[in-house]
FIVO-803583 format. One record per atom (N, C-alpha, C, O, CB): y negated, z, x; atom name; residue in one letter. Coordinates in steps of 0.2 Angstrom, whole numbers. Glycine has a CB too. Layout:
BEGIN
> y, z, x, at, aa
> Y, Z, X, CA, A
...
This chain:
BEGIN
> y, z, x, at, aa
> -1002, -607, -43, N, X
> -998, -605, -37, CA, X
> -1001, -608, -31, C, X
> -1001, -606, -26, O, X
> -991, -607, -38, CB, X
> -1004, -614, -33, N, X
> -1007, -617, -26, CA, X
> -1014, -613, -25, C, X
> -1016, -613, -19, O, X
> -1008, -626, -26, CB, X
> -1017, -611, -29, N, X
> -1022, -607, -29, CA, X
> -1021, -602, -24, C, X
> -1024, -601, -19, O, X
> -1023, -605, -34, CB, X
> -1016, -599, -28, N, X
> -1016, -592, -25, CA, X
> -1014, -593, -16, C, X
> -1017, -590, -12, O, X
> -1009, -586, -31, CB, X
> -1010, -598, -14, N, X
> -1007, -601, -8, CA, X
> -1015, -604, -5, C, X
> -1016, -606, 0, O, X
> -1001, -608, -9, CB, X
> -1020, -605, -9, N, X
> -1023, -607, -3, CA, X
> -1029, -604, -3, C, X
> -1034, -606, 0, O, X
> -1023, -613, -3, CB, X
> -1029, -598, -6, N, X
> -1030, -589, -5, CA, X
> -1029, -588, 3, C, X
> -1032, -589, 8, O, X
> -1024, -584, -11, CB, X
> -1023, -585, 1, N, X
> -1017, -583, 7, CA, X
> -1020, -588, 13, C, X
> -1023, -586, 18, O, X
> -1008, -584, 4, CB, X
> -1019, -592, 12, N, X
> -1019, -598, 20, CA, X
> -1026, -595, 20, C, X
> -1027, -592, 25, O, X
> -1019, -609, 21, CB, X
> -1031, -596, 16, N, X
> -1038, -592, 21, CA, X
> -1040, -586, 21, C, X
> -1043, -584, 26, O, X
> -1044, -595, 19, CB, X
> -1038, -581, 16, N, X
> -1037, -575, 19, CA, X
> -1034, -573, 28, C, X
> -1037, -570, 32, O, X
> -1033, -573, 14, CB, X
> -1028, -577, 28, N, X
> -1023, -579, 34, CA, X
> -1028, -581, 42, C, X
> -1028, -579, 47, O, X
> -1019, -586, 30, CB, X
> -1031, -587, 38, N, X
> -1036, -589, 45, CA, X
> -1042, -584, 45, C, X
> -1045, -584, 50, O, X
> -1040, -596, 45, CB, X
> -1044, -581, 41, N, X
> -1050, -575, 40, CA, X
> -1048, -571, 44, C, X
> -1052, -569, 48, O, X
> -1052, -571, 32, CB, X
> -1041, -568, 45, N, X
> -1037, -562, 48, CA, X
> -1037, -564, 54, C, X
> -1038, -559, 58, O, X
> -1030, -562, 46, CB, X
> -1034, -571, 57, N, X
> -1033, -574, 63, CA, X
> -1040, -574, 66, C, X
> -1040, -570, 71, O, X
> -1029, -583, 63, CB, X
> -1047, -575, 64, N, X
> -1053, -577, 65, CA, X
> -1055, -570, 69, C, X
> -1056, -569, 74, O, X
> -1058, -580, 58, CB, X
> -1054, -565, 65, N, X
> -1055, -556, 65, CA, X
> -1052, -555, 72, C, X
> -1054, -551, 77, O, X
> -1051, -552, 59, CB, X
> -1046, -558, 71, N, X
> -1039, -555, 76, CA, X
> -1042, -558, 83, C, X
> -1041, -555, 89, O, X
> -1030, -560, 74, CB, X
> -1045, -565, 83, N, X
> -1048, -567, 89, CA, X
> -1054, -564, 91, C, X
> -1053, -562, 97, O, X
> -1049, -572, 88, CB, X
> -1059, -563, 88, N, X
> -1066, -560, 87, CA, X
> -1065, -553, 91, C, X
> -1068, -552, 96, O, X
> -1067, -558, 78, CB, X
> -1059, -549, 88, N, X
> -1059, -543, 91, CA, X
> -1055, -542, 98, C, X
> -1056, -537, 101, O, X
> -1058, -540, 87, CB, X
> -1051, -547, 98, N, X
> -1047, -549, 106, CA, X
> -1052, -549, 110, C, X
> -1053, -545, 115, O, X
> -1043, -556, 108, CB, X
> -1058, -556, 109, N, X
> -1063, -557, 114, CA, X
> -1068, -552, 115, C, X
> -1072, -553, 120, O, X
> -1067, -562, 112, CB, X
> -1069, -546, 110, N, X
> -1073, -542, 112, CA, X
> -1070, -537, 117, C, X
> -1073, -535, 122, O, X
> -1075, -540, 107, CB, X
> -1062, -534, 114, N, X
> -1057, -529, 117, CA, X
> -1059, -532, 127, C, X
> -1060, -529, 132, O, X
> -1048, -531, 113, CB, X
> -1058, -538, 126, N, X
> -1056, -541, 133, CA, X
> -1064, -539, 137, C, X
> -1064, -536, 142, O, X
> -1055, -551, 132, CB, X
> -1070, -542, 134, N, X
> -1076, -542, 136, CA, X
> -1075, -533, 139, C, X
> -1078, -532, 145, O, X
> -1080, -544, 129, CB, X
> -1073, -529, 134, N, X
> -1074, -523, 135, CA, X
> -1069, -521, 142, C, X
> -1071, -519, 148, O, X
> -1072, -520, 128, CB, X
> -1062, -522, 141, N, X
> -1059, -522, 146, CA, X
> -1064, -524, 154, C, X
> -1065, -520, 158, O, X
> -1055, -526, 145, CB, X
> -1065, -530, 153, N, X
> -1071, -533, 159, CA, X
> -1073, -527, 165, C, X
> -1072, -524, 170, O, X
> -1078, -536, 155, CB, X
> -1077, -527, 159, N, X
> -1084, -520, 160, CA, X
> -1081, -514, 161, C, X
> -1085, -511, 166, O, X
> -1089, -518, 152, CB, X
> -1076, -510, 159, N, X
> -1073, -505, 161, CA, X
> -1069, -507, 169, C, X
> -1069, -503, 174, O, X
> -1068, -504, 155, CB, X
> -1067, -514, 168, N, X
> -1063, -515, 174, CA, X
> -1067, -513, 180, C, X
> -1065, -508, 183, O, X
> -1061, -523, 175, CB, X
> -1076, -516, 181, N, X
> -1080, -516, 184, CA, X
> -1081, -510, 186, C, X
> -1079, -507, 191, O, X
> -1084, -519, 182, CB, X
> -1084, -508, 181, N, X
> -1084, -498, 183, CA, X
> -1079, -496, 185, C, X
> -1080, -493, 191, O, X
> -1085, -493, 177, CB, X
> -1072, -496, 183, N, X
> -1067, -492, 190, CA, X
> -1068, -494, 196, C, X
> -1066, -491, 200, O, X
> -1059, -493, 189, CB, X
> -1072, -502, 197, N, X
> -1070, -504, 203, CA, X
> -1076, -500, 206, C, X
> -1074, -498, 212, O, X
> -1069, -512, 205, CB, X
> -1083, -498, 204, N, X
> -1090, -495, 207, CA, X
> -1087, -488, 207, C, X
> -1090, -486, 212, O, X
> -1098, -496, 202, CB, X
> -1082, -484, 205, N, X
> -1081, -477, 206, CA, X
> -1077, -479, 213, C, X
> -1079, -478, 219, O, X
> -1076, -475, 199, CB, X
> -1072, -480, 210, N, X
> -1068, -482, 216, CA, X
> -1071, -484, 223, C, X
> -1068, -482, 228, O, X
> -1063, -487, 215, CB, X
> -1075, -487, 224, N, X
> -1080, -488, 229, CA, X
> -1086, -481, 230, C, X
> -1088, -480, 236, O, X
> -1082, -495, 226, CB, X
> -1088, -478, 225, N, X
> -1092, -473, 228, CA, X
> -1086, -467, 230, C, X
> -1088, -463, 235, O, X
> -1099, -471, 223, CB, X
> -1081, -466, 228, N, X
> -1077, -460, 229, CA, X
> -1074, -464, 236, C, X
> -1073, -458, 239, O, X
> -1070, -458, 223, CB, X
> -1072, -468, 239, N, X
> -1073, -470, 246, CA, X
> -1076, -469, 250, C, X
> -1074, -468, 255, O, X
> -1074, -475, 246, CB, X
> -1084, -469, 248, N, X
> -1089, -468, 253, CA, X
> -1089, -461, 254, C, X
> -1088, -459, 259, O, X
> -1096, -470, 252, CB, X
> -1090, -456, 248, N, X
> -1089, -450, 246, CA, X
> -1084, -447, 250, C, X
> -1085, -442, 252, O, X
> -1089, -449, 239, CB, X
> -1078, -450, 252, N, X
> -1071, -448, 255, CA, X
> -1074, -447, 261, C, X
> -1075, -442, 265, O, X
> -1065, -453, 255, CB, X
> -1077, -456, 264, N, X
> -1080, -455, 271, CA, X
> -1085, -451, 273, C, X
> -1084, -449, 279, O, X
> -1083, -459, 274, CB, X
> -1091, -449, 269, N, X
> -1094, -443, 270, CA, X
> -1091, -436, 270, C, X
> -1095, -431, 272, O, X
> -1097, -444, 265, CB, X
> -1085, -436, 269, N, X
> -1083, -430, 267, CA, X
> -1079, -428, 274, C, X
> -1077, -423, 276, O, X
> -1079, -430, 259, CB, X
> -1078, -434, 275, N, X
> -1073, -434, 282, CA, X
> -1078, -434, 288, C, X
> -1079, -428, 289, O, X
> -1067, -441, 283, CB, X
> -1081, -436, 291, N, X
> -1089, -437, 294, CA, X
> -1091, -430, 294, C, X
> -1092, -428, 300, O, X
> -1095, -441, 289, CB, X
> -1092, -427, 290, N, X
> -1096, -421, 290, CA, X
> -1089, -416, 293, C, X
> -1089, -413, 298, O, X
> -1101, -418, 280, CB, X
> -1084, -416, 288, N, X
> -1080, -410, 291, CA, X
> -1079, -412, 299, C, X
> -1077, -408, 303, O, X
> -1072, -409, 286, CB, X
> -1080, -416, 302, N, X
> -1079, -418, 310, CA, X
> -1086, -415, 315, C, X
> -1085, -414, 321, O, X
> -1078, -427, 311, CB, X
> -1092, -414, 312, N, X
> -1098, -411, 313, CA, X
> -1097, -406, 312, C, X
> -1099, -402, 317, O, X
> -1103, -413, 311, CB, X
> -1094, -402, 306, N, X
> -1093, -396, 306, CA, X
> -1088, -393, 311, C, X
> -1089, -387, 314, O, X
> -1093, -395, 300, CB, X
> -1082, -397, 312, N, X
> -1079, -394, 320, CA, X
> -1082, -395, 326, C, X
> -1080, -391, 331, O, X
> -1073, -397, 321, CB, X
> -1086, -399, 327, N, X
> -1091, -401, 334, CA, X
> -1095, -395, 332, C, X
> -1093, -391, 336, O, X
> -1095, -410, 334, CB, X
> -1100, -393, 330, N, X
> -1103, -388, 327, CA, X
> -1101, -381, 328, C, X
> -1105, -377, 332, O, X
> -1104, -389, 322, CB, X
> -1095, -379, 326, N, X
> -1090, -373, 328, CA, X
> -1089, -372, 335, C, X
> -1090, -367, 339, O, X
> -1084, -375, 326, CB, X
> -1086, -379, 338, N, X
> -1086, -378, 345, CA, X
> -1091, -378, 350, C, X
> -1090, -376, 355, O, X
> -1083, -382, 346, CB, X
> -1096, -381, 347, N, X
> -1102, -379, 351, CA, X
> -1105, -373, 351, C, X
> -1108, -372, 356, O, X
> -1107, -383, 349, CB, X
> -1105, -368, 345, N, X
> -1107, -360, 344, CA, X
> -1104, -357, 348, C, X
> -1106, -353, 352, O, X
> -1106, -358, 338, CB, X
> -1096, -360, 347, N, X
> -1091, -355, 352, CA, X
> -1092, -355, 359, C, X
> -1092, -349, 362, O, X
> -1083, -356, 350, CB, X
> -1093, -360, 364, N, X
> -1095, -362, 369, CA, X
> -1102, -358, 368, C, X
> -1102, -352, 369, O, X
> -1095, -370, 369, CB, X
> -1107, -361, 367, N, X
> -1112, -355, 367, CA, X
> -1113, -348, 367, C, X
> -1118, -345, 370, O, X
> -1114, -355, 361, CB, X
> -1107, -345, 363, N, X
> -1106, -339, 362, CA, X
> -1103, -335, 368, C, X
> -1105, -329, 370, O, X
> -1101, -339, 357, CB, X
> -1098, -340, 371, N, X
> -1095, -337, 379, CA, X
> -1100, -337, 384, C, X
> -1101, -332, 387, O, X
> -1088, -342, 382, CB, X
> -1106, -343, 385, N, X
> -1110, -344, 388, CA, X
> -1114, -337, 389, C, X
> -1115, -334, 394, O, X
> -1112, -349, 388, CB, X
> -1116, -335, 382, N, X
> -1119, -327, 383, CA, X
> -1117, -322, 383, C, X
> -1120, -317, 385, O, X
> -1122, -324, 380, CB, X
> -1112, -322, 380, N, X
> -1109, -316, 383, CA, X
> -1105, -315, 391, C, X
> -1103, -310, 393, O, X
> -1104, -315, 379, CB, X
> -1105, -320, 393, N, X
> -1105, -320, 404, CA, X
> -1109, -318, 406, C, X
> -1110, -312, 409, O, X
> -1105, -327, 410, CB, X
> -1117, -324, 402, N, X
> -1123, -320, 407, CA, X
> -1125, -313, 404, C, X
> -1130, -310, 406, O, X
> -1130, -326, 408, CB, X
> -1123, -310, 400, N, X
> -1123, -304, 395, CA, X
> -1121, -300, 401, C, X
> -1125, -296, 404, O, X
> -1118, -305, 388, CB, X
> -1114, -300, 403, N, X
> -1110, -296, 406, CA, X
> -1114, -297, 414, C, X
> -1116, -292, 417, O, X
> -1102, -300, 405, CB, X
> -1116, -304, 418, N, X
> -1122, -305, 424, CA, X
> -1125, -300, 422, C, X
> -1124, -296, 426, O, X
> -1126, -312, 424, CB, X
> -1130, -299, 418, N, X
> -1136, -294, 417, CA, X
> -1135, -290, 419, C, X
> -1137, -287, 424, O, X
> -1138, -293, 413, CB, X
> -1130, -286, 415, N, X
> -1128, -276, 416, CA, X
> -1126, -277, 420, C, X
> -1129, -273, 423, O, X
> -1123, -272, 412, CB, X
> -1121, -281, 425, N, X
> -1121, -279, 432, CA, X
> -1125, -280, 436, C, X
> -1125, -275, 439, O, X
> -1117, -281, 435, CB, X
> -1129, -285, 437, N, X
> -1135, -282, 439, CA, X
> -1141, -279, 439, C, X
> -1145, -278, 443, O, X
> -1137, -284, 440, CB, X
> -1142, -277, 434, N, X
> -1144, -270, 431, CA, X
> -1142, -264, 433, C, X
> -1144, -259, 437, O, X
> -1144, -270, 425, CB, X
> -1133, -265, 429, N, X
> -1133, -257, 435, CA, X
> -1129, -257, 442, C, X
> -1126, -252, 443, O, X
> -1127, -251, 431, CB, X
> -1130, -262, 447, N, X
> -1130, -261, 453, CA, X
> -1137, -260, 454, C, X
> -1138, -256, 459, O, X
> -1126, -266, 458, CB, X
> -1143, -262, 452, N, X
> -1150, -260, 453, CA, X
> -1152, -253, 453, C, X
> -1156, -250, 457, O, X
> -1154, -262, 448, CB, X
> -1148, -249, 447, N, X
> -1151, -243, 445, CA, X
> -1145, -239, 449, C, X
> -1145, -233, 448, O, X
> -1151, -243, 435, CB, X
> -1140, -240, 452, N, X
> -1135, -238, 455, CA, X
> -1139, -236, 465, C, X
> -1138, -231, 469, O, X
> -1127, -244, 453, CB, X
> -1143, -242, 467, N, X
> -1144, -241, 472, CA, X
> -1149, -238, 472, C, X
> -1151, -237, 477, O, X
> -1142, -245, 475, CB, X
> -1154, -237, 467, N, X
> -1162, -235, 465, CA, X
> -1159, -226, 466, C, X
> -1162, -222, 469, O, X
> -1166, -238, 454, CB, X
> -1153, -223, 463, N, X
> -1152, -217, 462, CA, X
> -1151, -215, 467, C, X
> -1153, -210, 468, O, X
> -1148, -214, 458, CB, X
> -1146, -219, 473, N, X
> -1142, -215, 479, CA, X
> -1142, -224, 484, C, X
> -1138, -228, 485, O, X
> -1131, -211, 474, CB, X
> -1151, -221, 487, N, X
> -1149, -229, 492, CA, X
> -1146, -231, 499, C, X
> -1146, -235, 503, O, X
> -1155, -234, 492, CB, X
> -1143, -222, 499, N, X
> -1140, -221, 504, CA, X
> -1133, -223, 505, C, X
> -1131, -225, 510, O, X
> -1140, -214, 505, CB, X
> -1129, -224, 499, N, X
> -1121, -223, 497, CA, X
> -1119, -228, 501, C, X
> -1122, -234, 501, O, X
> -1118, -225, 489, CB, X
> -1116, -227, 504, N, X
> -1112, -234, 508, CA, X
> -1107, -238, 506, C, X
> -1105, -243, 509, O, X
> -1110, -233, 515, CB, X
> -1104, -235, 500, N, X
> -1100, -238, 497, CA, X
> -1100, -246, 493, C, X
> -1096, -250, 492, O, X
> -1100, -234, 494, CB, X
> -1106, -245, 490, N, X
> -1108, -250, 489, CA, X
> -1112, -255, 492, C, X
> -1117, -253, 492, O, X
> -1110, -250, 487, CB, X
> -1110, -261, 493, N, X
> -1113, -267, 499, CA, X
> -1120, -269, 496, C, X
> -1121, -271, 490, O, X
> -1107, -274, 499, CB, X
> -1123, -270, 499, N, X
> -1128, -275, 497, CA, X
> -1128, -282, 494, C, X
> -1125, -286, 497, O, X
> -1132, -275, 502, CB, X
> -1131, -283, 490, N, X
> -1130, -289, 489, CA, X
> -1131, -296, 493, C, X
> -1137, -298, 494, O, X
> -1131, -290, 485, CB, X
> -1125, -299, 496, N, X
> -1126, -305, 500, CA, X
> -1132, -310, 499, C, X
> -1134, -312, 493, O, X
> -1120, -308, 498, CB, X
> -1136, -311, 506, N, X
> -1138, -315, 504, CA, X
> -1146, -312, 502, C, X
> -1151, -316, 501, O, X
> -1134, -316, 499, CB, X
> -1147, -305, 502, N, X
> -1155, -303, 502, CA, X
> -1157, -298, 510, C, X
> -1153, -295, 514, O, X
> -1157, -297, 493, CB, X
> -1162, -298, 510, N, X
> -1164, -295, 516, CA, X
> -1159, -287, 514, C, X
> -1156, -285, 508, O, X
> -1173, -295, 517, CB, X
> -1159, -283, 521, N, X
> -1158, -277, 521, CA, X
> -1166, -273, 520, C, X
> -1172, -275, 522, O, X
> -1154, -275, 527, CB, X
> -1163, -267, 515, N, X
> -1167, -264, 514, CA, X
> -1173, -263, 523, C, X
> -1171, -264, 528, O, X
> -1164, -257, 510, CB, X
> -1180, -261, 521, N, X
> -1185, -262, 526, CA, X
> -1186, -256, 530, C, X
> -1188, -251, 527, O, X
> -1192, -265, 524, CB, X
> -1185, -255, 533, N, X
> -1187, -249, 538, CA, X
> -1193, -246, 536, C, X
> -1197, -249, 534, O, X
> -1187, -251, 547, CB, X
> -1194, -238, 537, N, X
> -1201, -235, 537, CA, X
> -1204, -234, 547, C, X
> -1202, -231, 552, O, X
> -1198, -227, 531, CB, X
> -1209, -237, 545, N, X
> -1213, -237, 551, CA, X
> -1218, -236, 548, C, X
> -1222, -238, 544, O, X
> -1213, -242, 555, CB, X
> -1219, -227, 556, N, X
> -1224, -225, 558, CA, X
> -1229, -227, 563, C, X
> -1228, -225, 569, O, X
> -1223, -222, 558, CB, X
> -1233, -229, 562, N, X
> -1240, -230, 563, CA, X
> -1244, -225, 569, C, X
> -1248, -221, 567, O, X
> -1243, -229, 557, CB, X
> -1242, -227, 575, N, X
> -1246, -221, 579, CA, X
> -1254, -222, 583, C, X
> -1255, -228, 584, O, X
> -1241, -219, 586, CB, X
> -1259, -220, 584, N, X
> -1264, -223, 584, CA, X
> -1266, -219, 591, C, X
> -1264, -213, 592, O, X
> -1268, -222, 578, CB, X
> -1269, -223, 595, N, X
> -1269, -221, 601, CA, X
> -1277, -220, 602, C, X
> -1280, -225, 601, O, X
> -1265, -226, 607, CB, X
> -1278, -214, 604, N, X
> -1287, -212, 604, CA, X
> -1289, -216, 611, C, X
> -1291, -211, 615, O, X
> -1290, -200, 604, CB, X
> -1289, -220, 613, N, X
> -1291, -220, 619, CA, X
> -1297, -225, 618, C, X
> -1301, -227, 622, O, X
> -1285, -222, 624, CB, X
């Protein structure tokens, strides 16, 4: 009976030895895992700021196209009007309807040239 009892007591500490054995590793493991959540968590951080960063260039970017966009289509709209007041006063540069534009000479007089034989 004391045999078999002192079996059991070291089976018992064989179990406890195991039980520890594999706590200190479980834990060890834990550690290491802890670590890595903390490196995730820290690059999905930066990754967030990057992600927030860029979407704010991409509204600065937008707004700058669109700005851009209005700017040519004014001077878009500048051109054809002066183009067709060009081609308006080229057809009919008599019309008095339409003013000259401010600011340039008046059209130049035609002068004749007389030459005197003397």
């Amino acid at each position: 009976m004391m045999d078999e009892t002192d079996q059991a007591i070291e089976r018992s500490k064989k179990t406890v030895q195991d039980t520890t054995n594999v706590g200190t590793e479980t834990a060890a493991a834990f550690k290491a895992q802890t670590e890595q959540m903390s490196q995730v968590v820290n690059e999905l951080d930066s990754i967030h700021f990057s992600i927030k960063k860029a979407s704010q260039l991409v509204k600065e970017l937008g707004t700058q196209v669109a700005t851009d966009r209005c700017i040519m289509a004014v001077l878009f709209l500048i051109v054809i009007g002066v183009i067709a007041f060009i081609i308006v006063k080229l057809v009919n540069p008599n019309n008095k309807d339409i003013r000259d534009i401010p600011g340039l000479a008046p059209p130049a007089m035609t002068r004749e040239l007389v030459w005197s034989a003397s």
